[in-house]
C-alpha positions, 0 to 999 in steps of 0.5 A: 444658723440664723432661723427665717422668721415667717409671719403666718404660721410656724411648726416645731422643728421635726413635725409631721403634716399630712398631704393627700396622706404623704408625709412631708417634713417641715424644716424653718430654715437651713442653709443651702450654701454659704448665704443663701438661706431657705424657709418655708411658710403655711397658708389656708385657703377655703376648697373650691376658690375660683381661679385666679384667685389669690392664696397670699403674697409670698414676696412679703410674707418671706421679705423678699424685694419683687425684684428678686423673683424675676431676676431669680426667674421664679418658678413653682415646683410640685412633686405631684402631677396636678399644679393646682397653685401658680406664681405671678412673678410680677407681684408676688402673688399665689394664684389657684390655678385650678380649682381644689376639690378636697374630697377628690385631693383628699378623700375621706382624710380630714386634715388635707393640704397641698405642698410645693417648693418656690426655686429661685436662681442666681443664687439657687433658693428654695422656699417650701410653701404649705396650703390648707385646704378648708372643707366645705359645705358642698356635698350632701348625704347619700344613701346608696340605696333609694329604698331598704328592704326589711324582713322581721318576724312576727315573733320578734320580741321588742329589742331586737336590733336591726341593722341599717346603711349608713348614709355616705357624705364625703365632707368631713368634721361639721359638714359631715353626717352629724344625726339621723331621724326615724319616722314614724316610730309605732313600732321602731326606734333609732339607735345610733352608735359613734365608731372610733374613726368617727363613721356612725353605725346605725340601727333600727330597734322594735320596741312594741310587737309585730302582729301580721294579722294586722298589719303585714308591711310597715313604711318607715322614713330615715333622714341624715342630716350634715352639720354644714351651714347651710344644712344638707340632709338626705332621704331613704323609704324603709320597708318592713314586710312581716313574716313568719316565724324565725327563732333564732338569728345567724351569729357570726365565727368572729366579732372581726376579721383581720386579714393583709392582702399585698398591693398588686395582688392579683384579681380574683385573690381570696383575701379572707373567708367569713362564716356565720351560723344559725340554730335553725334549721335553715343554717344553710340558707345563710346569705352574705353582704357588704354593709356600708360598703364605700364605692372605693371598696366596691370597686377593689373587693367582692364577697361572694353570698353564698360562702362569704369569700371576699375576693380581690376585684381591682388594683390595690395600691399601698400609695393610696389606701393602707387599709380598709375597714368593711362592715359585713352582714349575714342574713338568714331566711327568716330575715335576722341578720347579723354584722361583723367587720372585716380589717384589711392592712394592706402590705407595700410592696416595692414597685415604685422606681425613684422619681428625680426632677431636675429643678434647676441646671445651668447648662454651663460652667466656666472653666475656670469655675471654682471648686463647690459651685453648684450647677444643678439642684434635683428633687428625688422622692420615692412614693413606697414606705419605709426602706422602700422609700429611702433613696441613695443617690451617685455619679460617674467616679471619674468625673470632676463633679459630687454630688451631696445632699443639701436637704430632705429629697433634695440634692446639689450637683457641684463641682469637686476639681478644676475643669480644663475645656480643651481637654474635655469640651461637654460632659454627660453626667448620668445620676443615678438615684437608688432605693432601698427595697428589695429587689432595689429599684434605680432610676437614671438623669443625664445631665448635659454640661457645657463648659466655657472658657476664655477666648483662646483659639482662632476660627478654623475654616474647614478647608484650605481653599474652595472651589466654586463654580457659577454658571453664566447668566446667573440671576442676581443673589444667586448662592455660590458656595458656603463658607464656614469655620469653627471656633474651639471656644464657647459662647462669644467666643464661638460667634464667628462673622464673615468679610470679603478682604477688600480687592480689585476684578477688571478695575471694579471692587470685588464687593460689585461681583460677590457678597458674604452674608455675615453670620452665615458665610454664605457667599452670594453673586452681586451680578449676572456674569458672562464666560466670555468676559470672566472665566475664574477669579480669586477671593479671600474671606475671613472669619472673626470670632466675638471675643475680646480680643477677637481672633480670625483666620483667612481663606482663598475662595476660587471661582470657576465661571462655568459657559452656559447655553445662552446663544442660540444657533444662527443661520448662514444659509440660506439668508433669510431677505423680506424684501424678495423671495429666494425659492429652490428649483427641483425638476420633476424629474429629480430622483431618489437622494437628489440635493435641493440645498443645504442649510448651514449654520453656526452656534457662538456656544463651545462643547456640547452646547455648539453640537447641531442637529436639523429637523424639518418642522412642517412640510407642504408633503412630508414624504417628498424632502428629508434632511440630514440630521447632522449635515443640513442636506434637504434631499428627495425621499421618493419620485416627484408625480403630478400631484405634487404641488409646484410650490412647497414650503420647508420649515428647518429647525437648527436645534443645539446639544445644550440643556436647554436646547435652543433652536432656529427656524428657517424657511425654504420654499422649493418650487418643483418644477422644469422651468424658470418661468413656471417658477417665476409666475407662482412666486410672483402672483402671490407676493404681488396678491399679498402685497395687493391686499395690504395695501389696499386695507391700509387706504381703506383704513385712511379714507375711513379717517379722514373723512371721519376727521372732516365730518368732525371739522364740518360740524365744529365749523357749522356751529362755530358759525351759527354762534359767530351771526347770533352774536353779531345780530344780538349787537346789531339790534341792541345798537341800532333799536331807536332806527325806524323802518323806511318803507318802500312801495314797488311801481306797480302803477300806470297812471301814477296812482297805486293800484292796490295798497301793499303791507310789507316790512323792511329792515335797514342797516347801514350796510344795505347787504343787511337790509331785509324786505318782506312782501305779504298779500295786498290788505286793506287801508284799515290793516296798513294803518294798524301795522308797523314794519315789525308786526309787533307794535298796534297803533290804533287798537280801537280801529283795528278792532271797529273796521273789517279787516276782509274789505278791500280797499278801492283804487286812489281816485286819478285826481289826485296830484301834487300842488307845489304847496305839498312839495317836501321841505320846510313849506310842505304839510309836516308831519307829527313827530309821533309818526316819523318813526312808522315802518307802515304807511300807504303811497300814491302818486300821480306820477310814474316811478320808474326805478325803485330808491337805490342803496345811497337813496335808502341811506339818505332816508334811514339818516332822515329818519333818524334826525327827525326826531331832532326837527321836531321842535321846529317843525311841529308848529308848522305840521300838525295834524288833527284828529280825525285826519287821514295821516296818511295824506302827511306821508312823504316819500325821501328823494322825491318831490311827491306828497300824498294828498287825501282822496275825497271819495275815499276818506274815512269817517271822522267817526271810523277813526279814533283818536291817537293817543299822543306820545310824548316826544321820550316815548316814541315807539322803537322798530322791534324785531321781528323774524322777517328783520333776522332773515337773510334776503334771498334772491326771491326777496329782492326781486 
């Protein structure tokens, strides 16, 4: 047999190790079957590595690819409970998993490891991996006491010996209690002593006499130190109080104590009895402890102080401890004391079952699987000793399967004969592992097996045909039935589908009306259906399974369309109009029972679903009428009396039998009442009032619109408006801004000479419709001069600042007259060309102007104007004026055939008027704009 070569640590074939004190047996490497060989390998870590740390990569260090462990699905396996080392399938790695105390895994037992086994499958491999686990440093010493109280005679002569509580330090070898020290040491010395299990018994020697006298209490500091890196050390206070006189010490029976308590025993269980004696007299005062006694044993046993029984106080368990050594001391009064050792070996007793754990089971086998294959790997341990521990383990005899042991606690479960899976389908294998211990213990695992064979058997529906009924009006998806069948095989095999076989329902495909969910057989409705068109129809379905090839089976589905209460009830009389009102007549002198109408009506529904019922739902005087509950009839239930109002309303609810029920409404009015016109006149106001009432909401609804709508289309007209003028006027001014303003004098004279001089602005267009005049009070000569017709432009600054502007000016002097020299034309007094474009200017004549210039006549001067700019070159030569001359002598009047002349008596100082600035002919000032030229002329302005 070929041996695994391991790379980290090897062991001789057949040694013992310890973990957590179980034994465990190494092997190098053994054959599980044919090929697959199994090994094991060692590693050591430090205690208290963190988790996720990493323990070692066992995927190299056992030559295996990583493939190997995912595909084998790797796993851990440990007996204990605790998993304190994980796999990482991915890389191989061993990680902690949970921190590893070594004290608490192992306790007081230096060598301490942790074991486990790595399963892979296909094949089945099985690796057993050991971890040291390394003491550290990470507990000091303890005294279980803070303070130790001693008690020494006076008399005491040097070398008597005291015995002390050790210190307790859970670590082990070099990080354990290494020494003691003592201070100080007038009258003590330390005396140590190595104890063959590696425990230090320590003691406190008088090497120089007591003198109570002197001093009555002595104080003493024991420390324990450990040999850990860095050292740990612990403390204790020892107080020594002299006494008096005490002769001699107790002496106990037995240097030691053997003794054997069974595991399980019961609480309160004397194990064994120690005895001490002392030759004085106080032999009797005798008291009894544990000394160094660990916590473990504290909580198992007892000693009682007066009569040394030691008594059993917990639950002993083999499987934990074998045996306790527990130091005992007697004292007397006199404080001598005395040690001894008790031994107890504890006897195993049989009370621990066999444990199996299934490590890896396949589930399934073919049937055609070959003798020897291996479905199942177990690990059986029994925790008890010796023949307690030996386990056996079986099966069922009439089964074709064995199972054999493969290697320490660990068993194959294989097959031992051909499997036939017609015949036996699933197999309950019951193992049962038996120890060796008397009485015996026996522990049971069943194992459910499947077995898989070819595909050879065609799904089988469950029943011939089936039978499915749908109700009418059924929402879309709506579940009809579930089909289902089943397949013998196994696997794939097993896995049936469904289909709908093509066919034909009233010219449409069967797949429009019905649907098969596949892996379910659940039969759903494609539409809504109604009874009156489909009352049944027939279906097939087939099952195929997944094999190869695949096999399937059919089978006839009938559907039932099932009526529904889908119609509700329809009115046949009375027939309800909108447009009159149809009202019964009963005479006020109608008796008990009389028959005001019947209402009849049908429902389309069949069965209970047509059943009708009448109620009346609302009545004007619910004991006056009645109606039948299955015929309709509405009938009095008592005398009409004067109360009665004359026009009563019926409310009648035509209600059907199905579930839900659907239900109809009419309305009866009934008039009580002797005659026709009574009747006619109730029914008619009313209507006319209501018909009155809505029709006049409906025109004051309308009003209100259309006088919003045209408030809205005024506004937009207004502005559309305003908008339309500004833009024509912002042309208007913008192409006519070099016209002049002629000005126009009203005949307010008698004699031919102006009575009074008026200032006015006008604005001329060549449509006189636009022209604009605005007459302002009478103003002084000094004022005309100094305005234009815009008000905008000041020809003279300087005059119109010297002269006061509050004078009036006199009438023109009647002498004035026109001299045919002064005529207009070419021979008349010109005028500058700087002035022909004034809009201002003062006009006297001698003659009457009957009617002021027409439209044409103002036309002809506004051309004038405009073209006096072009005569300037001819006529500037013949018509200049001077400086200091009165201008307004060379102002003509267009269409006619006076001139101004100068007033003698009314001229102004040369003095007075300053001299114009000549403009040159580019310059010549234009009409502005002024507000009177944008407002329209009203009827006022052209009087």
């Amino acid at each position: 047999m070929p041996l695994l070569n391991l790379r980290l640590s090897k062991m001789e074939s057949g040694g013992k190790g310890w973990m957590c004190g179980w034994p465990f047996y190494t092997v190098y490497a053994l054959s599980l079957l044919a090929a697959e060989v199994t090994g094991q390998i060692r590693y050591s870590i430090p205690e208290e590595m963190s988790v996720g740390s990493i323990v070692g990569n066992i995927a190299s260090d056992l030559g295996l690819e990583p493939k190997r462990l995912i595909s084998g699905k790797a796993r851990v396996f440990t007996a204990e409970s605790s998993e304190y080392i994980g796999l990482d399938k991915e890389n191989g790695h061993l990680i902690i998993k949970s921190k590893i105390d070594r004290e608490e895994l192992c306790g007081e037992i230096s060598a301490c490891s942790v074991s486990f086994d790595v399963i892979l499958d296909n094949p089945i491999e099985l690796y057993r991996v050991t971890v040291d686990i390394q003491d550290t440093n990470d507990n000091s010493p303890a005294f279980q006491k803070s303070k130790i109280e001693l008690e020494i005679s006076e008399l005491a002569v040097p070398g008597a010996r005291f015995p002390l509580e050790s210190a307790i330090d859970p670590d082990v070898g070099v990080n354990t209690l290494q020494k003691y020290t003592l201070q100080p040491t007038d009258h003590f010395k330390l005396n140590v002593q190595n104890v063959e299990d590696g425990s230090k018994n320590i003691e406190v020697i008088l090497h120089s006499p007591l003198d109570r006298e002197k001093e009555k209490h002595h104080n003493l500091i024991l420390t324990a130190f450990d040999g850990g890196n860095p050292q740990r050390s612990a403390t204790v206070q020892i107080n020594v109080v002299v006494i008096d006189v005490n002769d001699n010490a107790p002496v106990f029976s037995q240097s030691s104590y053997k003794a054997s308590v069974v595991e399980n025993a019961a609480k309160g269980s004397i194990v064994t009895t120690v005895s001490a004696t002392d030759a004085d007299e106080s032999s009797n005062d005798i008291q009894y402890y544990f000394e160094h006694a660990t916590s473990v044993v504290k909580a198992l046993f007892s000693i009682d102080a007066d009569s040394g029984e030691v008594k059993v106080i917990g639950d002993v368990d083999y499987e934990k401890h074998k045996q306790f050594k527990i130091k005992v001391k007697a004292k007397d009064k006199g404080g001598l004391t005395d040690s001894s050792e008790i031994i107890f070996d504890v006897i195993d007793v049989n009370d621990n079952i066999p444990k199996m754990t299934v490590m890896t089971f396949s589930g399934a086998v073919s049937e055609d699987a070959a003798a020897g294959t291996v479905i199942a790997m177990l690990n059986v341990q029994d925790l008890d000793s010796d023949d307690n521990s030996k386990v056996s383990c079986s099966i069922d005899l009439n089964s074709p399967f064995k199972i054999v042991s493969s290697l320490t606690n660990y068993y194959n479960l294989v097959t031992d004969s051909e499997l036939d899976r017609e015949q036996i389908a699933e197999y309950n294998i019951t193992i049962t592992a038996v120890d060796g211990g008397n009485p015996r213990l026996s522990s049971k695992e069943i194992l459910k097996l499947k077995i898989s064979d070819v595909n050879d058997h065609a799904p089988q529906f469950q029943q011939e045909s089936y039978n499915a009924f749908i109700s009418e009006n059924n929402p879309p998806t709506t579940t009809v039935l579930s089909v289902k069948a089943e397949d013998m095989d196994s696997g794939s095999n097993a896995k049936i589908s469904y289909f709908l076989i093509e066919g034909d329902l009233n010219g449409s495909p069967l797949t429009s009306y019905i649907s098969i969910n596949s892996e379910t057989g659940v039969i759903y409705a494609e539409k809504s259906f109604d009874y009156e068109q489909i009352k049944s129809f027939k279906i097939k379905v087939k099952a195929q399974d997944g094999g190869s090839p695949p096999l399937s089976n059919n089978v006839t589905l009938n559907i039932f369309i099932q009526d529904q209460n889908d119609n509700a009830p329809q009115i046949l009389y009375p027939v309800q109009t909108g447009g009159s009102v149809v009202a019964e007549i009963v005479p006020r002198s109608a008796d008990v029972g009389y028959l005001v109408t019947k209402v009849v009506a049908v429902d389309v529904d069949s069965g209970q679903n047509a059943w009708l019922s009448y109620k009346l739902q609302k009545t004007t005087d619910r004991a006056l009428f009645e109606v039948g509950l299955q015929n309709g009839e509405i009938r009095t239930v008592r005398q009409v009396t004067d109360k009665d109002a004359v026009k009563q309303k019926l409310t009648v609810v035509v209600e059907d039998n199905g579930q839900p029920s659907r239900s109809a409404v009419v309305t009866i009015n009934v008039a009580v009442a002797d005659n026709f016109p009574e009747v006619l006149s109730e029914f008619t106001d009313s209507t006319h009032d209501k018909e009155y009432n809505n029709d006049l909401t409906f025109y004051l609804i309308l009003a209100l619109a259309v006088v919003s709508l045209l408030f809205i289309v005024s506004i937009i007209a207004i502005i559309s408006v305003k908008i339309y003028r500004w833009r024509q006027n912002k042309l208007f001014y913008k192409s006519g801004a070099n016209l002049p303003v002629i000005p126009y004098y009203p005949p307010v004279y008698a004699d031919g000479t102006l009575q009074q001089v008026y200032n006015y602005e006008m604005c001329g267009t060549t449509d006189s419709r636009m022209s604009d005049v605005k007459f302002v009070r009478p103003y002084s000569q000094n004022t005309l001069v100094s305005q234009s017709c815009l008000g905008t432009v000041q020809r003279e600054k300087q005059e119109h600042d010297s002269v006061d502007l509050h004078s009036e000016q006199k009438p023109p002097n009647p002498d004035w007259r026109f001299p045919p020299n002064q005529r207009p034309g070419p021979s008349g007094a010109g005028v500058r060309p700087d002035e022909a474009g004034a809009g201002a200017g003062v006009i006297a004549g001698t003659g009457p102007w009957p009617n002021p210039p027409t439209e044409a006549e103002q036309l002809q001067a506004l051309i004038a104007a405009a073209n006096a700019s072009e005569a300037t070159a001819t006529l500037g030569p013949r018509y200049n004026l001077q400086y200091g001359q009165d201008y307004r002598q060379n102002v003509y009047i267009p269409g006619s055939t006076a001139t101004l002349t100068p007033n003698p008596q009314q001229q102004v100082p040369q003095q007075a008027l300053p001299p114009p600035q000549a403009l040159p002919p580019a310059e010549v000032p234009k009409a502005a704009q002024t507000p009177a030229s944008k407002k329209k002329p009203t009827k006022k302005d052209k009087k």
